[in-house]
C-alpha positions as CSV (number, residue, x, y, z in Angstrom):
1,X,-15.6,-15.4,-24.6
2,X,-13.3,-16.4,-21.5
3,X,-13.7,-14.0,-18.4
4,X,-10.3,-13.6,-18.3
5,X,-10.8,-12.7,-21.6
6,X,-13.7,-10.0,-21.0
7,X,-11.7,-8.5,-17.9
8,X,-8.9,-7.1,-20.2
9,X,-9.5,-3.3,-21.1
10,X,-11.5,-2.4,-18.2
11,X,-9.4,0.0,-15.8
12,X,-10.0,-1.1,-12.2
13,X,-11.8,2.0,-10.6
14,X,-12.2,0.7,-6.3
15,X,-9.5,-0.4,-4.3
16,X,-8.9,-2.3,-1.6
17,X,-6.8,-1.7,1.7
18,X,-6.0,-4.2,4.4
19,X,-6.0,-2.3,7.7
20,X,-7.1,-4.7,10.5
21,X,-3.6,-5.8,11.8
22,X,-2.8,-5.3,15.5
23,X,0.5,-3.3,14.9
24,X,2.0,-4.5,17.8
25,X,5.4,-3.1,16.8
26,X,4.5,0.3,17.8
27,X,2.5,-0.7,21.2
28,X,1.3,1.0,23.2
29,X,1.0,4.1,20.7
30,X,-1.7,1.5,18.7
31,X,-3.5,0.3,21.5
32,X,-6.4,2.9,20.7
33,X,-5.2,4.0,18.0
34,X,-5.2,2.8,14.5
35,X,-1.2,2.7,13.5
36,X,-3.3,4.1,10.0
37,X,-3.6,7.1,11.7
38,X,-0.1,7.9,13.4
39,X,0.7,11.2,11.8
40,X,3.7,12.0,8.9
41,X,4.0,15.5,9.6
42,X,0.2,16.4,9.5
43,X,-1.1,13.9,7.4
44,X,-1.8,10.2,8.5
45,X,-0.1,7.4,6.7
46,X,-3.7,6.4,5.6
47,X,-4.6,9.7,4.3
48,X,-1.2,9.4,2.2
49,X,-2.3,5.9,0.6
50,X,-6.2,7.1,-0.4
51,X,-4.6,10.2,-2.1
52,X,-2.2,8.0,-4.0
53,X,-4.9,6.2,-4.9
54,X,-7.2,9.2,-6.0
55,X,-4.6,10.2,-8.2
56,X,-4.3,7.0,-9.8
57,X,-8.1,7.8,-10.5
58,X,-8.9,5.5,-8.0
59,X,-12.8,6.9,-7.3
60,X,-14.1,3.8,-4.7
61,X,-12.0,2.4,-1.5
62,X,-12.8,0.0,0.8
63,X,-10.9,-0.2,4.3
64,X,-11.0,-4.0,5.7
65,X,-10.6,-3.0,9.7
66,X,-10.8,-5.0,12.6
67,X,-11.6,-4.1,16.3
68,X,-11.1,-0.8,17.5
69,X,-10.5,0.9,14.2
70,X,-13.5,2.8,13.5
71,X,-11.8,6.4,13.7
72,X,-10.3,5.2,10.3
73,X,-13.8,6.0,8.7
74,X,-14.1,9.1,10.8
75,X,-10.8,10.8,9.0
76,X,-12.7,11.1,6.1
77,X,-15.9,12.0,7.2
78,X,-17.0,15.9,7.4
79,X,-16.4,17.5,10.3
80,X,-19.1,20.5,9.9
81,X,-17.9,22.0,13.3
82,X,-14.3,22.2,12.5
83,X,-15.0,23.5,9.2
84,X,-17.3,26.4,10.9
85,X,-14.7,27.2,13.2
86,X,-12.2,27.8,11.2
87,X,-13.9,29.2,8.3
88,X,-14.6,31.9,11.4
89,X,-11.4,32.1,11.7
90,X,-10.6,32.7,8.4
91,X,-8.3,29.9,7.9
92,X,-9.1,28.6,4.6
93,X,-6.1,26.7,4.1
94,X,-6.5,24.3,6.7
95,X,-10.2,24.4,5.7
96,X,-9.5,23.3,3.0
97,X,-7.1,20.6,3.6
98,X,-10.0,19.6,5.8
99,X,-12.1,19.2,3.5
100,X,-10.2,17.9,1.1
101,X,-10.1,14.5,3.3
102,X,-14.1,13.6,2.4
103,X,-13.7,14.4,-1.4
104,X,-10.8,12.1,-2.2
105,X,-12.5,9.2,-2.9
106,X,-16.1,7.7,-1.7
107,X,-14.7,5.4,1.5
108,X,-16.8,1.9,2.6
109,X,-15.9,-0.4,5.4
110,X,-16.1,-4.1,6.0
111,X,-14.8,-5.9,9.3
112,X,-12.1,-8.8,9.0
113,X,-13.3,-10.7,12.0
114,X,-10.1,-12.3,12.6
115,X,-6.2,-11.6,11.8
116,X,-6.1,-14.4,9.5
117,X,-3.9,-13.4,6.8
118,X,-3.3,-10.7,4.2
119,X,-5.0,-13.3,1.5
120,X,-8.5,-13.6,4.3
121,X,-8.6,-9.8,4.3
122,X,-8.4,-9.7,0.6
123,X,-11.0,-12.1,0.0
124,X,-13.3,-10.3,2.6
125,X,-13.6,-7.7,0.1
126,X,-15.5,-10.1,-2.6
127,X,-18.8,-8.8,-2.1
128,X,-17.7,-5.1,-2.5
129,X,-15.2,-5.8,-5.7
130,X,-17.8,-7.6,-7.3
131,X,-16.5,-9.1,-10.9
132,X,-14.3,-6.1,-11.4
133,X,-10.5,-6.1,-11.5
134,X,-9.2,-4.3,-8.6
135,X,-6.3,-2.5,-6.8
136,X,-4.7,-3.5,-3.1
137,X,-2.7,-0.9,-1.3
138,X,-1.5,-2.1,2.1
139,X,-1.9,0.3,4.6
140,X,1.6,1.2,6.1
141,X,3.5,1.9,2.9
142,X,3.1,4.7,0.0
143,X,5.5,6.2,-2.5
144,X,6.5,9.9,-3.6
145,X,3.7,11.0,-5.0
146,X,5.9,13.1,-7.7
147,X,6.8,9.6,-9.2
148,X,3.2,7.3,-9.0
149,X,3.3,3.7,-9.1
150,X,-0.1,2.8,-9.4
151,X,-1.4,4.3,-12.6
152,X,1.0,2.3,-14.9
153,X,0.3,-0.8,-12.8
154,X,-3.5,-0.4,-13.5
155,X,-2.8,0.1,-17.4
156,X,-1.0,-3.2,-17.4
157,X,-3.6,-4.7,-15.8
158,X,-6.2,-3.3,-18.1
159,X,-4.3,-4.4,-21.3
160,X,-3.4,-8.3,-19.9
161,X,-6.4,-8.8,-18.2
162,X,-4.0,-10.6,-15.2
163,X,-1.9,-10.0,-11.7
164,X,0.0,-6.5,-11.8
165,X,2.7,-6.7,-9.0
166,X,5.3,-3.9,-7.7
167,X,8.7,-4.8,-7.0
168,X,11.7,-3.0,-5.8
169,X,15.2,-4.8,-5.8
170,X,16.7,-5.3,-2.8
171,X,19.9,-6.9,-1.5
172,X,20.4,-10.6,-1.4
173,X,20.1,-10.4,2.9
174,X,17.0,-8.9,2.4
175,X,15.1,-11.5,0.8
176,X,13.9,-13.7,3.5
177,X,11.8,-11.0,4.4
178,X,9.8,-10.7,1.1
179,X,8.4,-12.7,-1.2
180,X,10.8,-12.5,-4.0
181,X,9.7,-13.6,-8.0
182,X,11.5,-15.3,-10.8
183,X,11.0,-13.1,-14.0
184,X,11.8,-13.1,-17.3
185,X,11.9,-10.6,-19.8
186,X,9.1,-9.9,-22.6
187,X,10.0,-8.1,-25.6
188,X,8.1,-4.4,-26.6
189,X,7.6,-3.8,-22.7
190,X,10.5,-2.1,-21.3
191,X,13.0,-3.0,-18.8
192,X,10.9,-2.2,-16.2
193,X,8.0,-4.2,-16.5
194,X,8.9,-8.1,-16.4
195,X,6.6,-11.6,-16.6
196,X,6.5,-13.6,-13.5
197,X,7.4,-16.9,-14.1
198,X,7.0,-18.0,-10.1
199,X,6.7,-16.5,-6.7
200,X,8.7,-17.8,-3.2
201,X,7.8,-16.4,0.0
202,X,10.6,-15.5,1.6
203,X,13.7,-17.3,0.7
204,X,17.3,-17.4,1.7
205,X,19.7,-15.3,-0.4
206,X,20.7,-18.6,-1.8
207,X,17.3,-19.9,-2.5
208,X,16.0,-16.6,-4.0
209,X,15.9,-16.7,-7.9
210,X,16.1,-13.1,-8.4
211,X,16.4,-9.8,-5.8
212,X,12.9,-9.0,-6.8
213,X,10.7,-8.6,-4.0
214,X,7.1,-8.0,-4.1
215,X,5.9,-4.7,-1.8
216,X,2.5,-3.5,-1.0
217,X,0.7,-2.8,-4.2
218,X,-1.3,-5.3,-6.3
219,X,-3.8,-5.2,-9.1
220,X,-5.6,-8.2,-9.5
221,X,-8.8,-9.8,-11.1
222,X,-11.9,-11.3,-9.3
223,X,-10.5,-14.2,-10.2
224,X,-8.5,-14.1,-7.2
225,X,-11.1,-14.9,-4.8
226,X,-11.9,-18.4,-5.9
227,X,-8.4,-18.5,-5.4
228,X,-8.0,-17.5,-1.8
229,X,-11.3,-19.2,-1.3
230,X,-9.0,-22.5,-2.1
231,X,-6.1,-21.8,-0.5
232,X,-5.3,-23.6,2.7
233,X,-3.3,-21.8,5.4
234,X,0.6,-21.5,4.6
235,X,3.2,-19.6,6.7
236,X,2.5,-19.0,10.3
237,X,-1.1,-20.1,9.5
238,X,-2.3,-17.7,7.9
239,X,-4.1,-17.3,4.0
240,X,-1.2,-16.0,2.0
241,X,-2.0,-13.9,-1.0
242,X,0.7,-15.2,-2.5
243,X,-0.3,-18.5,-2.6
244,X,-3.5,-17.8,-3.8
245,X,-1.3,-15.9,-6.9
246,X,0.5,-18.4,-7.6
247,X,-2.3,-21.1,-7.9
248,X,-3.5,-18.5,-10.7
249,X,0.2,-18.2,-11.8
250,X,-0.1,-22.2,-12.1
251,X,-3.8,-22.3,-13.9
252,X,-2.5,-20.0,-16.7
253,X,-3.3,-16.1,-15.3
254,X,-0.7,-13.8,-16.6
255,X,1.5,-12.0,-14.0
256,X,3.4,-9.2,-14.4
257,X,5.3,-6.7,-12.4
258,X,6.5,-3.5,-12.5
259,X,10.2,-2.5,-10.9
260,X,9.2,0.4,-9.1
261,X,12.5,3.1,-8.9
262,X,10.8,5.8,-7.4
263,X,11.0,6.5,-3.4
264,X,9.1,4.3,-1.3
265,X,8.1,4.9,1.9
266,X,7.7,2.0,4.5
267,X,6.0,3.1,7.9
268,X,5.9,-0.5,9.0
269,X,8.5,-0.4,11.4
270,X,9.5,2.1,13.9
271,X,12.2,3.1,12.2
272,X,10.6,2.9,9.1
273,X,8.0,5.5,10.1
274,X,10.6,7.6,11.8
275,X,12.6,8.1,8.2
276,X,9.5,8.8,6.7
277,X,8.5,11.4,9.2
278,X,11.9,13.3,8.5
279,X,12.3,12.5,4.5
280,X,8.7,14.7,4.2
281,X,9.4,16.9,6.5
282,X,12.6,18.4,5.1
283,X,10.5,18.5,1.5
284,X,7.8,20.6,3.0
285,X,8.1,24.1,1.7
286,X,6.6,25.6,4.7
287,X,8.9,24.0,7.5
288,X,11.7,22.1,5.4
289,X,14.5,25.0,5.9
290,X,14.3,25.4,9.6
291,X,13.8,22.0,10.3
292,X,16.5,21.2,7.9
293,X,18.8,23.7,9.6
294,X,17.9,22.4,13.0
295,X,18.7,18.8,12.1
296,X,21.7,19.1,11.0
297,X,22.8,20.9,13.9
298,X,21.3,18.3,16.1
299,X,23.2,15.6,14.3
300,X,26.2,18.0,14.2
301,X,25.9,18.2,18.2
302,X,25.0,14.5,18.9
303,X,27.6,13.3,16.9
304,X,30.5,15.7,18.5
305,X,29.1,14.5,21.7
306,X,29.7,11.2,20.8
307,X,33.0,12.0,19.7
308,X,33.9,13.6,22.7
């Protein structure tokens, strides 16, 4: 029997997320500390991602960090002296939201010595994954967690033993900023799920073959680590991931994606993070009204002003 044959029907169970960028975007906030961490609402982005992959029954993650980063780990460590003090207190909500951060999921590290490329930090992971198909969840973006991503993409992955990708369409001037997929359609699957016939990082809006871009979740098979292990740097010198896909595209691996039409939040970018930061906040039952009410009478007011 073929491995690829022997991976299908085995549910990928650890994950993988790439967090040992610089994020010099939101300098100096991330010069100590981890842009991971920078809080939506009262929750870190991270925190966000390892819950959406706990849900997903995601049971084993493993951060790839770099210099610096180590207070990653701590978020989901106990804090016994925080718990005591507010169980004093009596405040067992936030003790148990406290908690709640060391049960998600059991949480390794390993160090990416150098920035080399999101395909290096994926490869890094080899000795963890092991011969197991496995789940990457890049580590500034997640989606609403009332309409999950990742447990479909892990049951395609578990049936076609290949590459699960997530795609959201986007407008032909946004394409040079992804890498965008030509698909075609295969029948009994839906309209949502597609084959990928080939993968372009980053075209024009005349070169792309389709307004499907790839975004920050994958599920691949250990396969992929002979790949990145071949693949030679690419754009701006760095091992691509998607080069290393498409070699297995080229050698025969099936590759699928799934069009994601849920909301996606991308805290990438300044702005980004800043729409994220209001989008959850005006959905929290415990702050959205007033905060609701006051921004729109801050808009109301800035906008007048303008005006005026």
């Amino acid at each position: 029997m073929s491995t690829q044959a022997q991976a299908t029907g085995r549910r990928a169970v650890k994950a993988v997320i790439p967090a040992a960028g610089l994020a010099t975007r939101f300098l100096p906030a991330t010069k100590a500390v981890p842009k991971e961490l920078l809080p939506v609402v009262d929750r870190p982005v991270l925190q966000y991602i390892v819950e959406e992959a706990a849900a997903a029954g995601i049971t084993d993650v493993l951060l790839v960090t770099g210099r610096g980063k180590t207070s990653m780990v701590d978020h989901f460590d106990r804090r016994p002296d925080v718990e005591a003090r507010l169980e004093e207190k009596g405040d067992t909500e936030r003790l148990a939201a406290v908690r709640r951060t060391s049960e998600l999921a059991d949480i390794y590290t390993c160090r990416q010595g150098e920035p080399l490329g999101l395909g290096h930090a994926v490869g890094v992971a080899a000795s963890h994954v092991g011969d197991n198909a496995f789940a990457v969840l890049l580590g500034d973006e997640f989606v609403d967690e009332n309409q999950p991503l990742l447990p479909a993409m892990l049951d395609l992955q578990a049936e076609t033993g290949g590459i699960v990708l997530a795609f959201i369409e986007v407008s032909p001037e946004e394409t040079s900023r992804y890498g965008i997929a030509s698909v075609e359609v295969e029948s009994g699957r839906g309209e949502d799920v597609v084959k990928v016939t080939g993968l372009v990082e980053k075209p024009s809006a005349a070169e792309a073959p389709s307004n499907l871009a790839v975004v920050g979740r994958y599920v691949l098979p250990a396969s992929i680590f002979d790949a990145i292990h071949n693949t030679k740097p690419g754009s701006g010198g760095e091992i691509q991931l998607t080069d290393a896909m498409a070699q297995l595209l080229a050698d025969g691996v099936p590759v699928h994606g799934i069009i994601y039409r849920g909301h996606r939040y991308d805290t990438g970018m300044p702005l980004g993070y800043l729409q994220a930061v209001v989008q959850l906040a005006v959905k929290r039952p415990d702050l959205g009204a007033e905060f609701r009410q006051w921004l729109t009478e801050f808009v109301a007011t800035e906008t007048g002003g303008a005006k005026g």
